[in-house]
Z-matrix of the N, CA and C atoms (Angstrom, degrees):
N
C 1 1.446
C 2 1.533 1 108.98
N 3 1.298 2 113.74 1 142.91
C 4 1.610 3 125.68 2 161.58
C 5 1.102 4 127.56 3 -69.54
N 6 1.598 5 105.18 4 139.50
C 7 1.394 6 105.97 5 -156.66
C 8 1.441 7 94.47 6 -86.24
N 9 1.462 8 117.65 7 167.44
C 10 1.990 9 102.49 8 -173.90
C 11 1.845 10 101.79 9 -83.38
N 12 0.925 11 93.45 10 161.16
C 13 1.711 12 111.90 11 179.84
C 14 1.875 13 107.69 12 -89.91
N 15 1.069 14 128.95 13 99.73
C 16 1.303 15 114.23 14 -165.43
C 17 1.883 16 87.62 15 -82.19
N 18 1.389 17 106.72 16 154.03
C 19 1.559 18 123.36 17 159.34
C 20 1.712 19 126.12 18 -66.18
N 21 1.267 20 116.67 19 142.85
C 22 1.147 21 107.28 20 173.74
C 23 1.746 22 116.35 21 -45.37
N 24 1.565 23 122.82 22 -53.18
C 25 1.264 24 121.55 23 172.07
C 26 1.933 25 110.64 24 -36.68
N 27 1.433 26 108.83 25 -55.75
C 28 1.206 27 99.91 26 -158.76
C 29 2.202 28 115.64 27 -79.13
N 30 1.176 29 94.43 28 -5.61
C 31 1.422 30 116.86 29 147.48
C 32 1.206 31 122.00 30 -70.55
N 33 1.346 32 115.90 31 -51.25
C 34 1.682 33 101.25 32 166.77
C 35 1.680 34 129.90 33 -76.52
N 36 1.763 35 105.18 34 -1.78
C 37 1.346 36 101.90 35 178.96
C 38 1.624 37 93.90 36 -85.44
N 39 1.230 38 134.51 37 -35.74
C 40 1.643 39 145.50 38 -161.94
C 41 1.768 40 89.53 39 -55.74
N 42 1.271 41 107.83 40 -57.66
C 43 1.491 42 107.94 41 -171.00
C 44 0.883 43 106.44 42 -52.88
N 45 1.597 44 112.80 43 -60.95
C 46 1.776 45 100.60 44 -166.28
C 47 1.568 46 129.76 45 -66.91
N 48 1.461 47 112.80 46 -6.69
C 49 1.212 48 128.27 47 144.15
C 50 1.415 49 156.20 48 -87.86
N 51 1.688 50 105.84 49 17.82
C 52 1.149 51 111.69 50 164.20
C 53 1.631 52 95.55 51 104.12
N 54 1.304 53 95.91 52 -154.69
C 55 1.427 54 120.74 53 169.05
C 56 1.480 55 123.91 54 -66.36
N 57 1.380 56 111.44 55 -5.43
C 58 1.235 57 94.10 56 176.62
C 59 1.484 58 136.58 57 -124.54
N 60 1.324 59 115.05 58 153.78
C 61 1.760 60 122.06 59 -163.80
C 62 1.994 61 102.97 60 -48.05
N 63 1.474 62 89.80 61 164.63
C 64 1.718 63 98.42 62 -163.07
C 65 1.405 64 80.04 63 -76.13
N 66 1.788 65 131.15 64 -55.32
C 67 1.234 66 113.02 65 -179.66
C 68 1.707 67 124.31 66 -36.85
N 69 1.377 68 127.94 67 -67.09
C 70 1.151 69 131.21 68 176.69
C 71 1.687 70 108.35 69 -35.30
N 72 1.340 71 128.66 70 -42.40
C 73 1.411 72 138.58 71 -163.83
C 74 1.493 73 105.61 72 -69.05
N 75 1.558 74 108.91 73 -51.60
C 76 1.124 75 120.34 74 -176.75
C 77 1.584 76 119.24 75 -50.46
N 78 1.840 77 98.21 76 -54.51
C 79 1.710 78 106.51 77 -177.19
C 80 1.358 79 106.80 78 -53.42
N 81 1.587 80 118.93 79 -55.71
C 82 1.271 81 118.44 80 -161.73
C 83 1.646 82 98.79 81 -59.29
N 84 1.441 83 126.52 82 -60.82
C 85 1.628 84 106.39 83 -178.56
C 86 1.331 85 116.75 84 -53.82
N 87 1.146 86 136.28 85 -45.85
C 88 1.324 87 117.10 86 163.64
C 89 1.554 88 116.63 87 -37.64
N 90 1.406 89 113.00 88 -80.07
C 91 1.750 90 104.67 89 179.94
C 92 1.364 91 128.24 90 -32.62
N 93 1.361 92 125.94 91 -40.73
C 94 1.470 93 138.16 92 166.45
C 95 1.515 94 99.95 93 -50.68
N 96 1.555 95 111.30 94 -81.98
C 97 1.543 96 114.24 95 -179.16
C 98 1.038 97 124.22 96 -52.26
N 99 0.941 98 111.10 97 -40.34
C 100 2.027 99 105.66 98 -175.56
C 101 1.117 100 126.78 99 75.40
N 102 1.816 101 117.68 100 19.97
C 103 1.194 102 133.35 101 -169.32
C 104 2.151 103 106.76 102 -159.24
N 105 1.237 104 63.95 103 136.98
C 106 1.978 105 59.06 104 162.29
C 107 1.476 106 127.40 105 -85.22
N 108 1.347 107 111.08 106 -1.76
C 109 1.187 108 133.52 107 -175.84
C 110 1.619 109 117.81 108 -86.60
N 111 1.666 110 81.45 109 -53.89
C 112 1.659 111 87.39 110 159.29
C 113 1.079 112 143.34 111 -112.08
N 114 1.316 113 99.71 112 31.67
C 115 1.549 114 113.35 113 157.90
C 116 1.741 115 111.96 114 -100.79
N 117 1.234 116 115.29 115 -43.92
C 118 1.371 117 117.47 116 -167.19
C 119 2.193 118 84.13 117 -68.43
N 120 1.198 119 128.11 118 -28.17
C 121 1.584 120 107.76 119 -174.83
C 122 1.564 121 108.04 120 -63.57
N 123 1.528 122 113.33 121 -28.90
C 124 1.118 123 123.96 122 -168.12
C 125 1.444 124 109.04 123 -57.79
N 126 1.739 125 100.64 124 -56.25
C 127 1.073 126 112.34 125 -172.46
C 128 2.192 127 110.75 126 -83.95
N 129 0.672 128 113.81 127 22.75
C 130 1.354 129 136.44 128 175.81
C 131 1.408 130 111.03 129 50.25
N 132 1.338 131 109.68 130 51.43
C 133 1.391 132 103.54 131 178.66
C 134 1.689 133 99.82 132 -148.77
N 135 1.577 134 106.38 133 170.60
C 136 1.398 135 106.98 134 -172.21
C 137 1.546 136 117.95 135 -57.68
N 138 1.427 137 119.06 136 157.25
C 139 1.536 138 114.91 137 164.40
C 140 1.979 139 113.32 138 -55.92
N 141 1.403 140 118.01 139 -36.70
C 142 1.334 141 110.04 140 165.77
C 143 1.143 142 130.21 141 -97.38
N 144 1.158 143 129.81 142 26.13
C 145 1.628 144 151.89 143 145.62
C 146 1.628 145 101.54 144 -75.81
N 147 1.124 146 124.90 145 -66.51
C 148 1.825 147 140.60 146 156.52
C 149 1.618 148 89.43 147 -29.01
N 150 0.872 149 112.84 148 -114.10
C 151 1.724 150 111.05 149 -172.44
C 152 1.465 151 129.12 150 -30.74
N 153 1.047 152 126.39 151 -17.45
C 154 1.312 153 136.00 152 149.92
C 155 1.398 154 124.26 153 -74.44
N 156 1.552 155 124.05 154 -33.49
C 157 1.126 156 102.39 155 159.88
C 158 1.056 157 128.08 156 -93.56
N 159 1.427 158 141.91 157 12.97
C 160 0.808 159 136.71 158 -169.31
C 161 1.450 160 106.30 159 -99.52
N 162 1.274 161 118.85 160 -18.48
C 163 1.809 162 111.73 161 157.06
C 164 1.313 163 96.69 162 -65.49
N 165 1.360 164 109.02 163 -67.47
C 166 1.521 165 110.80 164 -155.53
C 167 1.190 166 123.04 165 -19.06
N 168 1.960 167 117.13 166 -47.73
C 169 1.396 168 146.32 167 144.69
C 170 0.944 169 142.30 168 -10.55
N 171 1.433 170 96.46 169 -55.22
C 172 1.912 171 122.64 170 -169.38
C 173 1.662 172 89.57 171 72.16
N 174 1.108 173 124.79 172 51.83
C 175 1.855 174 116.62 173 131.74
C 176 0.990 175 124.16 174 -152.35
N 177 1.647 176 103.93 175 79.44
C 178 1.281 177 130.80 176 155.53
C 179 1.605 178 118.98 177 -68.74
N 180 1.412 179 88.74 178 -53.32
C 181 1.615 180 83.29 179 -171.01
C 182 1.696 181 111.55 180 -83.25
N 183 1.366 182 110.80 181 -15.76
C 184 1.551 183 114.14 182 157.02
C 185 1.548 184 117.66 183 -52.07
N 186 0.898 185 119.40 184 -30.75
C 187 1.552 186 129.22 185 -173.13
C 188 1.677 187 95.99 186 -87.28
N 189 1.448 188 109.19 187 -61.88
C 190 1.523 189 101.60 188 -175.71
C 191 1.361 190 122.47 189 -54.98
N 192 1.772 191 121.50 190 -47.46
C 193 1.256 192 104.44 191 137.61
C 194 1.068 193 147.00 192 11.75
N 195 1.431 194 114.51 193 -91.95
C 196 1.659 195 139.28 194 172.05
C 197 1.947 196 111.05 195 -36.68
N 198 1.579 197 90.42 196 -60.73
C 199 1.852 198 106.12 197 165.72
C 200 1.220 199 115.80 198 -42.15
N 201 1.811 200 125.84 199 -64.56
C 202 0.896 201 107.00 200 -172.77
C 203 1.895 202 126.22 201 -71.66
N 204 1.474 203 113.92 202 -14.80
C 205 1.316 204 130.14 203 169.64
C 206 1.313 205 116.13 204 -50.95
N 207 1.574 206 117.05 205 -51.02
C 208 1.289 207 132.56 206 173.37
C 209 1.623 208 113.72 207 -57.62
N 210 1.652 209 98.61 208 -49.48
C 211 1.455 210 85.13 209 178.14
C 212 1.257 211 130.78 210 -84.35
N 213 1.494 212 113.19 211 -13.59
C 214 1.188 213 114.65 212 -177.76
C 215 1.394 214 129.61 213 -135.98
N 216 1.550 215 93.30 214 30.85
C 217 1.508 216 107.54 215 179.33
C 218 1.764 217 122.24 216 91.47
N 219 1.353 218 97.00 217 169.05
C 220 1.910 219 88.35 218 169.58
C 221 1.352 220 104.13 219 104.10
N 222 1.242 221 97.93 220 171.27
C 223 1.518 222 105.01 221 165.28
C 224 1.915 223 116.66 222 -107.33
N 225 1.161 224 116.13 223 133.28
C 226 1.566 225 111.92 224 -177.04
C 227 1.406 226 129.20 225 -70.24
């Protein structure tokens, strides 16, 4: 299998966050926001730029996860 190709954008979000992977960046704004909406504003990019990478990734179901935690309690 292929390893994913990150984008120039998602290289420049890694930088501006330090040490850590665009995956890791992504979950945590989602978990904070509680939206894909408001996480991808966070991260300054569209809500379907956000949803696209997050297959692209493989954390989809990390994210869905997170959703269903939010909505229905628990820990994720």
């Amino acid at each position: 299998m292929r390893d994913t190709v990150k984008t120039v954008t998602m290289r420049l979000i890694e930088q501006q966050h330090g040490r850590a992977t665009i995956e890791q960046i992504m979950i945590e704004a989602y978990r904070q926001q509680g939206s894909e909406e408001g996480a991808a504003e966070v991260l300054g990019i569209s809500q379907q730029t956000f949803n696209k990478w997050k297959y692209r990734l493989r954390i989809a179901d990390t994210i869905e996860a997170i959703a269903l935690t939010i909505r229905y309690g628990g820990e994720p």
